[in-house]
N, C-alpha and C positions, 0 to 999 in steps of 0.2 A: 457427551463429555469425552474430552479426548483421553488417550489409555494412559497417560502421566499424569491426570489430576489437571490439566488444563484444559481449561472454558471459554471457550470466548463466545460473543453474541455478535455478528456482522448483520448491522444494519445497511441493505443495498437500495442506496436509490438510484435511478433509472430514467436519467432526465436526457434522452439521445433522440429526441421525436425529430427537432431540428437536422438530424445525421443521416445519410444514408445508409449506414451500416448498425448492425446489430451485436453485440458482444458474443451472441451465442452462449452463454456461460451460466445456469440458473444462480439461484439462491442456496440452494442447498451445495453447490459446488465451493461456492465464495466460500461459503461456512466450510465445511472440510478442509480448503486450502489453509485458510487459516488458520484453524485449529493445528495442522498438522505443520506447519509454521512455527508458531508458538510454543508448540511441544518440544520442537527441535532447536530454538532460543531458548526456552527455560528463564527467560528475563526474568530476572530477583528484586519485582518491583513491588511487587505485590501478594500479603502472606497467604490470602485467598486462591490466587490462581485463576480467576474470572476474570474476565478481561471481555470490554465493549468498543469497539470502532464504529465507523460509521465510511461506508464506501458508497462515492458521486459518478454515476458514469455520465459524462457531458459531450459535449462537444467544442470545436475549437473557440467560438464565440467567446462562451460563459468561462473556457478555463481562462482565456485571454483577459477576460475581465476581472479574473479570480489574482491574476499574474499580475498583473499593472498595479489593482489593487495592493493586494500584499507585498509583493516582490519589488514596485515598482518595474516592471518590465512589460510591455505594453507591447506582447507577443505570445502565442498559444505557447502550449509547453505539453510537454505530454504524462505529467503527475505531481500534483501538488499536497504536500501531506502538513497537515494543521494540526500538530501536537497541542495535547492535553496536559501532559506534562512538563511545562515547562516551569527550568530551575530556578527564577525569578517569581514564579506563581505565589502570591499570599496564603493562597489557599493549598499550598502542597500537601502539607501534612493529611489536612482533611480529605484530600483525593485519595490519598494512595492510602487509607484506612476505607474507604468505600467498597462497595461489592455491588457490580462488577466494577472493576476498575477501567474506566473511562479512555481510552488511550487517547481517543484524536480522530483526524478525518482525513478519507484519503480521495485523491476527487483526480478521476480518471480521464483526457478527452479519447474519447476512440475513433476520432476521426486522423489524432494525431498517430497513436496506436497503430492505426491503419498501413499509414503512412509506413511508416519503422519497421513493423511485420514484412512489409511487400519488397524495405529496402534489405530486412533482413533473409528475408528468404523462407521464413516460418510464419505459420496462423496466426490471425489475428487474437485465437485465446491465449497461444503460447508469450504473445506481447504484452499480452491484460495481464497475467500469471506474471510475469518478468516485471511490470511495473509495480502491481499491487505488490511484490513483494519489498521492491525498492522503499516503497510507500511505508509499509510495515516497519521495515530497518531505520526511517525517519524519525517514526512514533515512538521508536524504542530508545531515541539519542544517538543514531548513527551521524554521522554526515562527510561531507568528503570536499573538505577545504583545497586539498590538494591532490596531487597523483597517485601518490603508496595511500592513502586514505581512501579515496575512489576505487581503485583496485582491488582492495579488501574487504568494500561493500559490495563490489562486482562479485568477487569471489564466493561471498557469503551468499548475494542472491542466487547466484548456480545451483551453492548447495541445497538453499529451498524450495526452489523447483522441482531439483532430482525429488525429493523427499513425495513430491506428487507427481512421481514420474514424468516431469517434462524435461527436457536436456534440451538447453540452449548454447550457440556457439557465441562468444562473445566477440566481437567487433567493435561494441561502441564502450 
């Protein structure tokens, strides 16, 4: 349990056999990131404070198919996040009286990852780190229709990083 009374449960699956690259990144790291994340949102969504996602590491294939699918966009992408919470849901009320509270799903490709890391100049965890967080800020009701919107979520993913000691230079 994190030191604020938040909980989260990250379930990681690991669907990268198709990839040549590996995340390098355990179970138990996803979990701390997160937690330490969440602590540092405080998101007021839930009176419990438990909180359950669900995180995909894929590859360009499957996110492509995940993209065209949903997005309609019939090209890889490098994070797609599938909120739980959405404001239209019938079932809201009854979600967000649940324990743990359900956030959503954040489905990773690391092949694209890769990619972005190499153009970046930094590890590929430090990308994984940089997206899942973006992912995270999706699940929460972030989004960024525009530029000052975008930039505000850039800026917030900065700070979550820092918060697990990683410092990123933003470019994109």
């Amino acid at each position: 349990m994190g030191r604020l009374g938040v909980e989260v449960e990250v379930n990681v699956e690991d669907n990268i056999s198709n990839s040549s690259f590996s995340s390098g990144i355990d179970g138990e790291t996803w979990q701390n990131w997160f937690d330490a994340w969440l602590e540092t949102l405080q998101p007021n969504i839930s009176p419990s404070q438990t909180y359950e996602l669900g995180l995909r590491l894929t590859d360009d294939a499957e996110i492509q198919t995940l993209n065209s699918q949903y997005r309609h966009q019939d090209k890889p992408t490098d994070v797609l996040a599938f909120a739980a919470l959405e404001v239209d849901s019938p079932q809201l009320d009854e979600m967000l009286e649940s324990e743990p509270l359900y956030l959503g799903d954040i489905v990773i490709s690391i092949d694209t990852a890769f990619r972005q890391a190499q153009e970046q100049g930094h590890p590929l965890q430090t990308e994984l780190a940089w997206l899942a967080a973006h992912g995270l800020l999706h699940l929460l009701g972030w989004d960024h229709p525009d530029e000052d919107s975008l930039n505000q979520m850039l800026d917030r993913q900065a700070t979550l990083l820092e918060t697990i000691g990683v410092r990123i230079c933003q470019s994109s």
